[in-house]
C-alpha angles and dihedrals in degrees: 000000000000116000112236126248127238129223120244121244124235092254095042079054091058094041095055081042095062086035101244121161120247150157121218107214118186093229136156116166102151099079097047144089125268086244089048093044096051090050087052100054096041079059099062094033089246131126123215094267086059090078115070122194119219112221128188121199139164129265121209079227112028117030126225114014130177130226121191106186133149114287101238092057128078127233117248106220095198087060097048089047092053090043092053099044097252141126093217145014132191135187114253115248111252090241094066096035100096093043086050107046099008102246147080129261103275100030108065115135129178093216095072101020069066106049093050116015092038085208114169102269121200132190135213115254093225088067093054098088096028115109092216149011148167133257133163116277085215103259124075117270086023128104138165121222095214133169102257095215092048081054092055101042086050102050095030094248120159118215103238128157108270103157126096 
C-alpha cells in the first residue's frame, strides 16, 4: 500500500524555497503523559530541550514580537522586552493569538509568522551552538528538526537570552 503523502506546510514551503534543510516529524508531546512523552522522544531519538515553543507577545514600542525558546524553560519577559527595544512586553491573550500571528496555540512557528506578519523574531541563546531543534511546522502534531542557525540566518533572528 502506498504511504500517503502529506501536505507541506507553509513554512515548510518557505523553508524548501530559500533552500534550508529540514525534517518534517509527525510529533505532539505537550498533551501527554511524562511516561508517553518520554516514549515519544526515545522514539525519535530526541530529549525534551530539544523542543523549542514559539511565543509572541506586545511591546509598549513595537508591537508584536516573537520568542523560541526550549520548552522546559520559561520566557523572561523583562529580557524579551530589553532585546526588543522595548520597556515592557506582555504575552498576548489566547484569544488574540490566531488574528495576530495567524495561527493557533500550539502551532506558532517563526518560519511562517515570518514570512507574513515580519515581527521581530528572537532566539534563545541555548539553541546557537546546537546542530538541531524543534519548532513547530505550523500546524498542531507537526514539528520541523531545523538547524537553528540556518533558522536564524533565514528569518533574521539574533540569539539572545530569553529564558528566566
Amino acid at each position: 500500500m502506498a504511504k500517503k503523502k502529506i501536505k507541506k506546510t507553509l513554512p515548510e514551503q518557505v523553508l524548501e524555497h530559500h533552500d534550508v534543510a529540514y525534517e518534517n516529524l509527525a510529533l505532539n508531546v505537550l498533551d501527554q503523559t511524562i511516561e508517553q512523552r518520554q516514549a515519544t522522544l526515545a522514539e525519535f531519538k530526541l530529549v525534551e530541550d530539544d523542543i523549542y515553543k514559539t511565543l509572541a507577545a506586545t511591546g509598549d514600542k513595537t508591537g508584536p514580537v516573537v520568542a523560541v525558546l526550549p520548552i522546559t524553560k520559561h520566557l523572561s519577559l523583562k529580557k524579551l522586552a530589553q532585546a526588543s527595544d522595548n520597556k515592557k512586553v506582555h504575552m498576548i491573550p489566547l484569544k488574540d493569538l490566531q488574528k495576530t500571528t495567524g495561527y493557533i496555540h500550539g502551532a506558532n512557528n517563526p518560519v511562517g509568522i515570518w514570512q507574513n506578519k515580519h515581527f521581530p523574531i528572537f532566539i534563545d541563546q541555548s539553541a546557537e551552538n546546537r546542530g538541531y531543534f524543534l519548532v513547530s511546522a505550523g500546524e498542531l502534531g507537526r514539528s520541523d528538526k531545523i538547524n537553528p542557525q540556518d533558522l536564524s540566518d533565514l528569518i533574521q533572528a539574533p540569539f539572545v537570552d530569553l529564558c528566566q
